[in-house]
Each structure stands twice: as C-alpha cells, then as structure tokens.
N, CA, C and O atoms as CSV, one atom per row, in Angstrom:
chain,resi,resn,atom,element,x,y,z
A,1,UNK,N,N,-54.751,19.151,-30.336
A,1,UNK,CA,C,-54.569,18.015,-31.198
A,1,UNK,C,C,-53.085,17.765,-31.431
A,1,UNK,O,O,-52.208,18.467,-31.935
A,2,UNK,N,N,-53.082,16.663,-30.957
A,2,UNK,CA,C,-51.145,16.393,-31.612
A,2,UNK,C,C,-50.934,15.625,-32.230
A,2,UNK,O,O,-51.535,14.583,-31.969
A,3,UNK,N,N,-50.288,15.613,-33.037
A,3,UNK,CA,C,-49.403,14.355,-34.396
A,3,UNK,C,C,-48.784,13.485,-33.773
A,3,UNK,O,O,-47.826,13.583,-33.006
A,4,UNK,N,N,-49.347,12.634,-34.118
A,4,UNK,CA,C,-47.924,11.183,-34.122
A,4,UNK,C,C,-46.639,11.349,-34.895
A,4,UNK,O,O,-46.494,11.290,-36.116
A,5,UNK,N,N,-45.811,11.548,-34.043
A,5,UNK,CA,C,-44.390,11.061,-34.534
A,5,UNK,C,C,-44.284,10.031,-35.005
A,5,UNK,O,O,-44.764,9.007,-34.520
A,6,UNK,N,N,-43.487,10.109,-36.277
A,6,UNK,CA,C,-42.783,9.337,-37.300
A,6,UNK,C,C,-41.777,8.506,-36.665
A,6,UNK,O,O,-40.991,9.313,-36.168
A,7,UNK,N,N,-41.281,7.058,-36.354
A,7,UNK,CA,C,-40.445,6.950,-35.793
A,7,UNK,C,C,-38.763,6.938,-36.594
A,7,UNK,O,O,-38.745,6.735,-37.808
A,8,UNK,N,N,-37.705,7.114,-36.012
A,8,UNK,CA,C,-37.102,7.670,-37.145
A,8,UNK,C,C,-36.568,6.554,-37.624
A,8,UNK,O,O,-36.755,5.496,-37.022
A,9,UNK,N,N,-35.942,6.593,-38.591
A,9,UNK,CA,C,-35.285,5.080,-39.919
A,9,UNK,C,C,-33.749,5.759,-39.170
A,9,UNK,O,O,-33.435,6.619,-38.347
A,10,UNK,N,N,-33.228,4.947,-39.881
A,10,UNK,CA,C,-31.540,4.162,-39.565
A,10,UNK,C,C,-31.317,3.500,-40.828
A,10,UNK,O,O,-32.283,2.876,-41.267
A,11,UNK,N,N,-30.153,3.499,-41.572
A,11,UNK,CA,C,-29.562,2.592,-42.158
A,11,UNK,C,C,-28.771,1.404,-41.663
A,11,UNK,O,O,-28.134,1.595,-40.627
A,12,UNK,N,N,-28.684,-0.043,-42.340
A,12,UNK,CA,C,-27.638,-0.490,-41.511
A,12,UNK,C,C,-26.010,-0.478,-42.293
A,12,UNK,O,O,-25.671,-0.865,-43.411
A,13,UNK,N,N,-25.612,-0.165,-41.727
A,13,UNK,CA,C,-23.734,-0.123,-42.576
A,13,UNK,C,C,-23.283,-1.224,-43.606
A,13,UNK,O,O,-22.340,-1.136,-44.393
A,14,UNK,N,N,-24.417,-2.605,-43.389
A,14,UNK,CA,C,-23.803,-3.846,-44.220
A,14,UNK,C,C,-24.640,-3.882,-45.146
A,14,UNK,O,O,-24.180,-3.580,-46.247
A,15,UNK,N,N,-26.014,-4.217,-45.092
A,15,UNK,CA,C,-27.028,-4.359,-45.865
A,15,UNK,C,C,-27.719,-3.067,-46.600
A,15,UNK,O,O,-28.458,-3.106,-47.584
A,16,UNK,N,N,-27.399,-2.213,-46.060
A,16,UNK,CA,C,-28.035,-0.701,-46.225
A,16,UNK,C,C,-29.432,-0.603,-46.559
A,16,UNK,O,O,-29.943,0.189,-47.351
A,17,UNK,N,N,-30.107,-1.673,-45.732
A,17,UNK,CA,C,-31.421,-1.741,-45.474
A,17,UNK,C,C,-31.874,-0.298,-44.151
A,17,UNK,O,O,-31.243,-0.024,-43.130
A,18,UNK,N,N,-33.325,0.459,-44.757
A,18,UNK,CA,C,-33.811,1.061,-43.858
A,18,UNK,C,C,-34.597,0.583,-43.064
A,18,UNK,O,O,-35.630,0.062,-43.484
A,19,UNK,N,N,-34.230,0.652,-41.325
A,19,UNK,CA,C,-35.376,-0.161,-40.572
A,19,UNK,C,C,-35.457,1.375,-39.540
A,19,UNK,O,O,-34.578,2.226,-39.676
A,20,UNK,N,N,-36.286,1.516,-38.816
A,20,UNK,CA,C,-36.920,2.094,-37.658
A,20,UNK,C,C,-35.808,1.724,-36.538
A,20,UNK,O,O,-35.441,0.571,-36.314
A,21,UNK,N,N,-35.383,2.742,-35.946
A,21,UNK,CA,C,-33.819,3.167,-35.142
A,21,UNK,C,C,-34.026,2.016,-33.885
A,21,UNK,O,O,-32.988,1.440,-33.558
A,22,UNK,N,N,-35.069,1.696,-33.275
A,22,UNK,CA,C,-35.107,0.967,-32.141
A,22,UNK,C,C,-34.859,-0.200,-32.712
A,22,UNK,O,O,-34.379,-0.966,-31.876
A,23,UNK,N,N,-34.989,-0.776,-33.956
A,23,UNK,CA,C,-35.217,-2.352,-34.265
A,23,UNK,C,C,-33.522,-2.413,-34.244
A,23,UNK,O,O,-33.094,-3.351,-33.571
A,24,UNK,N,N,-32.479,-1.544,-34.885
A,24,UNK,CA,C,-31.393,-2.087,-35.226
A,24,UNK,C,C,-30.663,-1.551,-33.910
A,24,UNK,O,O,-31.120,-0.852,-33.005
A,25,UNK,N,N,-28.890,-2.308,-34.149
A,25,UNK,CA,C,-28.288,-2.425,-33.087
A,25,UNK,C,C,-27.189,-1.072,-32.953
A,25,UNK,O,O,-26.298,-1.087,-33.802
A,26,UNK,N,N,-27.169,0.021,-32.033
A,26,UNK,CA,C,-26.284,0.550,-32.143
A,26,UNK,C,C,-24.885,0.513,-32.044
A,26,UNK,O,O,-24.839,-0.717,-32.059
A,27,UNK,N,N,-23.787,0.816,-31.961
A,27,UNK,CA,C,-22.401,0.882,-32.307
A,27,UNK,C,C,-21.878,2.571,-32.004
A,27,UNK,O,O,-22.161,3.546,-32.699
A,28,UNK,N,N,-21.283,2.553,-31.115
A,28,UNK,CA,C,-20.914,3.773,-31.152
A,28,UNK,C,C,-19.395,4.138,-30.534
A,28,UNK,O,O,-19.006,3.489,-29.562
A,29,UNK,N,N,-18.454,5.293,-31.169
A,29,UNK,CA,C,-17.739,5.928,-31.175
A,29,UNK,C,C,-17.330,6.922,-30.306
A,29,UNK,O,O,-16.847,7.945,-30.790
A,30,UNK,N,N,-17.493,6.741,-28.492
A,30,UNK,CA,C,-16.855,8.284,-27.898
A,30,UNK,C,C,-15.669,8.991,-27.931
A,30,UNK,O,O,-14.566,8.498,-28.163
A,31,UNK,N,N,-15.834,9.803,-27.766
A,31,UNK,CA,C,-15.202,11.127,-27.722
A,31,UNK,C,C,-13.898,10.412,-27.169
A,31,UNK,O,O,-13.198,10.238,-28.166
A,32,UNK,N,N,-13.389,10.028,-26.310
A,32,UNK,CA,C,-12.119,9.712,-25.914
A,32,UNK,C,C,-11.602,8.348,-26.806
A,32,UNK,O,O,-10.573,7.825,-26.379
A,33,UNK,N,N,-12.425,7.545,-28.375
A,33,UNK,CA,C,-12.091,7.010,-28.961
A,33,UNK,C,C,-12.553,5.340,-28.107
A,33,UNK,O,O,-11.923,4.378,-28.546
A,34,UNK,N,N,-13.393,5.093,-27.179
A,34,UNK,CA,C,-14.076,4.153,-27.160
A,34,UNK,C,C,-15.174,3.443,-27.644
A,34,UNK,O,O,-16.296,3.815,-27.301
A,35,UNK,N,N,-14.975,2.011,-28.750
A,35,UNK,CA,C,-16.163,1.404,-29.461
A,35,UNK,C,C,-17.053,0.750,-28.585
A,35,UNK,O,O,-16.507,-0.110,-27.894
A,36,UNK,N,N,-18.349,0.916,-28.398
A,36,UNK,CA,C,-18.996,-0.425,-27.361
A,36,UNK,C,C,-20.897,0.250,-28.507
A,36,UNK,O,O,-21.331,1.060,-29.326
A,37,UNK,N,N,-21.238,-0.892,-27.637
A,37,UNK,CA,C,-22.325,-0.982,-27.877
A,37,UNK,C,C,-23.289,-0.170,-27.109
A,37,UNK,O,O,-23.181,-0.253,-25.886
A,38,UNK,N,N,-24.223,0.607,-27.590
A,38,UNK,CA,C,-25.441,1.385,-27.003
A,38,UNK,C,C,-26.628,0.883,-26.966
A,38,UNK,O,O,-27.352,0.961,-27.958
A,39,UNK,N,N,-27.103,0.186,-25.643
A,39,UNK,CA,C,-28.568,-0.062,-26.255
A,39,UNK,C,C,-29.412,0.717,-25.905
A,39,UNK,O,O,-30.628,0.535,-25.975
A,40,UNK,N,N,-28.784,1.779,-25.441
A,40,UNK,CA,C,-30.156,3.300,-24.816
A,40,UNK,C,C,-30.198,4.227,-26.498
A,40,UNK,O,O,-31.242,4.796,-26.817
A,41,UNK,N,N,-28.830,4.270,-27.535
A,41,UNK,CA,C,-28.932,5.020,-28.049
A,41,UNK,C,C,-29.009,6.542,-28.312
A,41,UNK,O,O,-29.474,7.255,-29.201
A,42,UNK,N,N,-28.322,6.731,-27.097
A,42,UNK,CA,C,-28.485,7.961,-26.695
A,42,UNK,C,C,-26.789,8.427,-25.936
A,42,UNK,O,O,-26.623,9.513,-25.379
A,43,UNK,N,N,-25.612,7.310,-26.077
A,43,UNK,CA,C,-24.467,7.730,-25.834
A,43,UNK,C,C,-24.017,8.746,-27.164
A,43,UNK,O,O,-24.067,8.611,-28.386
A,44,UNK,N,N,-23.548,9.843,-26.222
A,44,UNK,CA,C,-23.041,10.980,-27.643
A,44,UNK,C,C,-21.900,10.396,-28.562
A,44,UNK,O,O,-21.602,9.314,-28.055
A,45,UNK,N,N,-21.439,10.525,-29.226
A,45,UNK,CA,C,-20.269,10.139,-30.335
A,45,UNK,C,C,-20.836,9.224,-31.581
A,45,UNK,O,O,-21.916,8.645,-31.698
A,46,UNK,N,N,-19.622,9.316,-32.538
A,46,UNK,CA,C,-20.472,9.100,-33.836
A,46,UNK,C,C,-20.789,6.965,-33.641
A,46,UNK,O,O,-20.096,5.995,-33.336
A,47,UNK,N,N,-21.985,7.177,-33.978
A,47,UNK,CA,C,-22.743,5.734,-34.621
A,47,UNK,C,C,-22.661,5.417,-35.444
A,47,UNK,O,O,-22.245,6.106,-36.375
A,48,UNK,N,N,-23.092,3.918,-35.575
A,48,UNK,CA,C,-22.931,2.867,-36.444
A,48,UNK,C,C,-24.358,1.817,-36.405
A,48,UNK,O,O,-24.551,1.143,-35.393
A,49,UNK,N,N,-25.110,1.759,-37.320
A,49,UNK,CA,C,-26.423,1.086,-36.877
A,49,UNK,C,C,-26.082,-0.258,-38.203
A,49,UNK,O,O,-25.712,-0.281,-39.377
A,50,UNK,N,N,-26.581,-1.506,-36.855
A,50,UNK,CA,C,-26.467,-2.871,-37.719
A,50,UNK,C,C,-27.825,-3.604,-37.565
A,50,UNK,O,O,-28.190,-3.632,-36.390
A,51,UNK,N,N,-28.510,-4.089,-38.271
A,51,UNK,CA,C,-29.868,-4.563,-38.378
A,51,UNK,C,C,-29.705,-6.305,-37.459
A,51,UNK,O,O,-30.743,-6.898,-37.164
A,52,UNK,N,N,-28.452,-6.863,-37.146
A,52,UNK,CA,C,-28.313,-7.570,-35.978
A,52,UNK,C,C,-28.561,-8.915,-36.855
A,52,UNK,O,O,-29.013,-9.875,-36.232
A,53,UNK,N,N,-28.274,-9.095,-38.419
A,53,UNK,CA,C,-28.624,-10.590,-38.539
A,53,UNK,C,C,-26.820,-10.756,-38.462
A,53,UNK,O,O,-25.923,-9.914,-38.485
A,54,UNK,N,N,-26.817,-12.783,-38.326
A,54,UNK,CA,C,-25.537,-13.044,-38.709
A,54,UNK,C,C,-24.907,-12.302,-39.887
A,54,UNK,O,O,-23.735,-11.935,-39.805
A,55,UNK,N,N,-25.519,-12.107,-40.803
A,55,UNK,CA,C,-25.138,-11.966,-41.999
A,55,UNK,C,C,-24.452,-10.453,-42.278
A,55,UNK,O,O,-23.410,-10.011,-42.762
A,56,UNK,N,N,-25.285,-10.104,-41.869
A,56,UNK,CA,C,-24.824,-8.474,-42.158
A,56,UNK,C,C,-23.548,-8.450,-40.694
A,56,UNK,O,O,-22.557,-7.722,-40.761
A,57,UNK,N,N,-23.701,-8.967,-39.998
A,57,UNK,CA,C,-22.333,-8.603,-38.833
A,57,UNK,C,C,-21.291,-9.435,-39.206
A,57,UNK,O,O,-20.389,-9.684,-38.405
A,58,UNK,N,N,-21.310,-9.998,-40.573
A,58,UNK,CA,C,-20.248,-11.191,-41.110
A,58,UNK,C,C,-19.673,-10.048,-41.951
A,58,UNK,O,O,-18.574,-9.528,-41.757
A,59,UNK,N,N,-20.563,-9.713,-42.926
A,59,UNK,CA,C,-20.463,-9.037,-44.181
A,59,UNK,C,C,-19.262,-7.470,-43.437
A,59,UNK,O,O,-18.169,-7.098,-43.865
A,60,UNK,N,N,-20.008,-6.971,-42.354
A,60,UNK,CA,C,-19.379,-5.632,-42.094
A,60,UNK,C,C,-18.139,-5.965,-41.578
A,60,UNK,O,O,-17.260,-5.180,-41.930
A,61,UNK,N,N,-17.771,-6.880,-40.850
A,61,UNK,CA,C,-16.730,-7.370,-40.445
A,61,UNK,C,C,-15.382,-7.545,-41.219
A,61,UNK,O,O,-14.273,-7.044,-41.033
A,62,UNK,N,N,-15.889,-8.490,-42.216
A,62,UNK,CA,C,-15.407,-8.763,-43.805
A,62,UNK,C,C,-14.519,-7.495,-44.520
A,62,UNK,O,O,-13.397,-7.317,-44.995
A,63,UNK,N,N,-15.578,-6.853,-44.313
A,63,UNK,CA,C,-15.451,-5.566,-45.693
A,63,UNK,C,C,-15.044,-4.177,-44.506
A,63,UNK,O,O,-14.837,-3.049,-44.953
A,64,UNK,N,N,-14.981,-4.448,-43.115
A,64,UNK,CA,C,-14.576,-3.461,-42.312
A,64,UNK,C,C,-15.518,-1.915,-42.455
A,64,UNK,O,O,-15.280,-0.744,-42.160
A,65,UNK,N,N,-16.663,-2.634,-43.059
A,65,UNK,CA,C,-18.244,-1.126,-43.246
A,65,UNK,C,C,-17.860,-0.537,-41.639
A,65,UNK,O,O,-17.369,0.567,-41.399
A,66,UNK,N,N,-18.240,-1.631,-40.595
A,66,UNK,CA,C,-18.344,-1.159,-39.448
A,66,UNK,C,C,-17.091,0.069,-38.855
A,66,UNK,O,O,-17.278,1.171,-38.340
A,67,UNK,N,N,-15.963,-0.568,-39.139
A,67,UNK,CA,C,-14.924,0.395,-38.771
A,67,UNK,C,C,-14.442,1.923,-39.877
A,67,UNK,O,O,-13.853,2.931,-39.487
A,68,UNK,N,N,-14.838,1.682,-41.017
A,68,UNK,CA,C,-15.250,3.132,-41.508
A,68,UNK,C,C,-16.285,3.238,-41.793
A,68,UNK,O,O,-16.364,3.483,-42.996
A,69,UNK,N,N,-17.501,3.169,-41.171
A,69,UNK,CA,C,-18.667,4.232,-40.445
A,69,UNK,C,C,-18.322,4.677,-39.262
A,69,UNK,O,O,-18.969,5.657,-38.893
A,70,UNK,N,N,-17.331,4.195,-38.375
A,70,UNK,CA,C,-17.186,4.914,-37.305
A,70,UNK,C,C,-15.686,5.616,-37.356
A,70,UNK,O,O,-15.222,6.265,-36.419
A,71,UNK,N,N,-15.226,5.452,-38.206
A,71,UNK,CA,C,-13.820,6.318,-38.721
A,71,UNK,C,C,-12.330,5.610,-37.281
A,71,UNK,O,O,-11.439,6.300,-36.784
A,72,UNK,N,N,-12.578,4.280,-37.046
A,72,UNK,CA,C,-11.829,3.632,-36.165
A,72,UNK,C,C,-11.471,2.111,-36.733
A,72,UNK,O,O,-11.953,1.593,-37.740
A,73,UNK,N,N,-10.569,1.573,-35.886
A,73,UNK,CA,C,-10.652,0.083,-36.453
A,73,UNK,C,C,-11.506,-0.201,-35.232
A,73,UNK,O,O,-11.711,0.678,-34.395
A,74,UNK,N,N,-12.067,-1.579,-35.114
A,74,UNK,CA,C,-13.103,-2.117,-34.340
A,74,UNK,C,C,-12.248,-2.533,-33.262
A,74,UNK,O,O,-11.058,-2.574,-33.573
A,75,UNK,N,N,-12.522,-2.846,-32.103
A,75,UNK,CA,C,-12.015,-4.240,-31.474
A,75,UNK,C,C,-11.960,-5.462,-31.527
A,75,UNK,O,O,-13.148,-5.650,-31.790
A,76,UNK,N,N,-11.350,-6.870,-31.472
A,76,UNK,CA,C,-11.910,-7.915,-31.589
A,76,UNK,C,C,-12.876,-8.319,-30.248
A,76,UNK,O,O,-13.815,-9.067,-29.978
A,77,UNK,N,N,-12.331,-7.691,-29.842
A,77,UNK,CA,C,-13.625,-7.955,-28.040
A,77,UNK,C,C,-14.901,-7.335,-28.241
A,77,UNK,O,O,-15.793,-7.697,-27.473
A,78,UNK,N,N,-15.276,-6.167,-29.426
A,78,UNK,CA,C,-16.736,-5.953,-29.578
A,78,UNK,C,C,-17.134,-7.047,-30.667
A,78,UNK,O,O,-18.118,-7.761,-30.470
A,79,UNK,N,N,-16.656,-7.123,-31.377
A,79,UNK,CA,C,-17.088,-8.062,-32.688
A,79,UNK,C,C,-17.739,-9.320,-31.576
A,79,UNK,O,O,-18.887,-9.759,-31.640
A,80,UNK,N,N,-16.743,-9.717,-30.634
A,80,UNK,CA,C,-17.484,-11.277,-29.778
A,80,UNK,C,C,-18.494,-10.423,-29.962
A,80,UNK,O,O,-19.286,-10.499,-30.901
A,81,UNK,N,N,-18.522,-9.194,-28.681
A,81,UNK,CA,C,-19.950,-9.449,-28.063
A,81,UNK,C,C,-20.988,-8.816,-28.920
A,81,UNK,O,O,-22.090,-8.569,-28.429
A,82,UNK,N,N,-20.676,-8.477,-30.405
A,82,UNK,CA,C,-22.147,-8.352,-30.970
A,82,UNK,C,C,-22.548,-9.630,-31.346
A,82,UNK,O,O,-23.769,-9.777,-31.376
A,83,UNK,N,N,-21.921,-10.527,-31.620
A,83,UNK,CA,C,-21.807,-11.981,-32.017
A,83,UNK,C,C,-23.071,-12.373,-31.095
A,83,UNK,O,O,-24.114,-12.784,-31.602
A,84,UNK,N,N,-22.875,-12.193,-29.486
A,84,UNK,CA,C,-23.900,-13.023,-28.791
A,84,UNK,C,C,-25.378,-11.880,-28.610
A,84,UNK,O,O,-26.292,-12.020,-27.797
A,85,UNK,N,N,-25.159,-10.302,-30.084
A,85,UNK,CA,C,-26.158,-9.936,-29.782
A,85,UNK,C,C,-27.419,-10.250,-31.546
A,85,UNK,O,O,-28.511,-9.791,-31.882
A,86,UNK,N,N,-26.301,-11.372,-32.269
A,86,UNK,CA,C,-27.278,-11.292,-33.795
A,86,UNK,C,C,-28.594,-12.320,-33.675
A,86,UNK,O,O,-29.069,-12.978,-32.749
A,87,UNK,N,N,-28.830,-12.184,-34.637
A,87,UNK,CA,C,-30.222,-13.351,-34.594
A,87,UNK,C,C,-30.088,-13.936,-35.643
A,87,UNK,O,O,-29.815,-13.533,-36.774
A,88,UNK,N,N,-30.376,-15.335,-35.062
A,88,UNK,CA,C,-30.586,-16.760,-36.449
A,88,UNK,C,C,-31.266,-16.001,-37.297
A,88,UNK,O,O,-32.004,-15.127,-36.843
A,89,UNK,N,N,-31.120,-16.229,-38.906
A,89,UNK,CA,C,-32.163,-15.765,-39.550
A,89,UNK,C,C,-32.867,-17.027,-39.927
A,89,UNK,O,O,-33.875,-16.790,-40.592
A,90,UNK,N,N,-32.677,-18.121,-39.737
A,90,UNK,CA,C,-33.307,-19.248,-39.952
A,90,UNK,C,C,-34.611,-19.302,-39.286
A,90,UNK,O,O,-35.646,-19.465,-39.931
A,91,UNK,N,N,-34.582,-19.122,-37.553
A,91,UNK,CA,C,-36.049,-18.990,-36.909
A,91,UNK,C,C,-35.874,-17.496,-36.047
A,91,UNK,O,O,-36.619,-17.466,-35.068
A,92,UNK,N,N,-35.168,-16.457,-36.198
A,92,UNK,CA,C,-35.353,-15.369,-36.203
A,92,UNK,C,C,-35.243,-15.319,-34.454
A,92,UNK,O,O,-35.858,-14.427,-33.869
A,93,UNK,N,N,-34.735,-15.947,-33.962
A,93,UNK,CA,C,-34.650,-15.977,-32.577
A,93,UNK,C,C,-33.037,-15.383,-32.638
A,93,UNK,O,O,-32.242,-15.228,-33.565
A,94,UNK,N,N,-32.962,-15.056,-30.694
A,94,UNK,CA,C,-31.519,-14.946,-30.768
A,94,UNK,C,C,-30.735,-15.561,-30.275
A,94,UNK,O,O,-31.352,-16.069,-29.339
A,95,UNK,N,N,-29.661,-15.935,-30.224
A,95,UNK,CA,C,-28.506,-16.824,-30.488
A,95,UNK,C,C,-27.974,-16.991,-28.990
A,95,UNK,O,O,-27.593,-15.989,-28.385
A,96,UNK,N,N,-27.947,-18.159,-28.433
A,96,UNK,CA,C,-27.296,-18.088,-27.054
A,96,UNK,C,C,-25.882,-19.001,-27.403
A,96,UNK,O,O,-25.896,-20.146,-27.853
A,97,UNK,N,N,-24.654,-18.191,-27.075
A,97,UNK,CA,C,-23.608,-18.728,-27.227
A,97,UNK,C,C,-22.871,-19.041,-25.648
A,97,UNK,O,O,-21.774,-19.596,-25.578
C-alpha cells in the first residue's frame, strides 16, 4: 500500500501567497552567481518562487523582494523575460508580447 504524496507548497516572494511548487515560477541563483529562470526546478542554487501574476512581478521588482530572496541584484534582461512569462489577471491567460 502506498501514500500519496503531498505536493509540496512554495511561497511567492511578492504576495507571500502559498501555492503548490509546480503552479509558481522559479528564479534561481547558481553557484557561479547566474540569475535565469528554471522551469525544470531542479537547477541547484538558491531560489526564488513568483506566483507569475503582473502584479506580484511589479510589486517584487518595486520593492527588489526578488533580488533579496536571492541575495543578488536582478538583471534587467531577466525582469523582460519574466515579463513575457506573467499572466493577465483579468482573463487569466498568458500574455504574448
């Protein structure tokens, strides 16, 4: 008999809403001090999880959550490309720029 796994929660850095680790967007920190995006979730170095609305990737931006959760300043070349990864919250679709 085996248990179902729990899937695991994530915070996001802006909203500090708990969602389930696959729904939100990773952000991550390697070892040689490179920011990019993970969508396997599984690159080693420290993370950063964003729940992917405009709002919260405005807000972290703003207030720089994103760059101390990952103990770096950001790039402006990741900020674009999470930009073409948020979703309208109006019809919850995602955003083709």
């Amino acid at each position: 008999m085996s248990e179902k796994r729990r899937a695991p929660l994530r915070t996001c850095v802006s909203c500090r809403e708990s969602s389930e680790k696959k729904s939100l967007l990773r952000i991550v920190r390697s070892a040689n001090g490179r920011v990019s995006i993970d969508p396997s979730g599984k690159i080693p170095g420290r993370g950063a999880y964003l729940c992917g609305s405009r709002k919260c990737l405005a807000l972290a931006v703003k207030a720089n959550k994103l760059g101390r959760a990952l103990r770096c300043d950001v790039p402006q070349s990741l900020i674009l490309e999470l930009e073409s990864h948020v979703v309208d919250e109006r019809n919850g679709n995602e955003e083709k720029q």
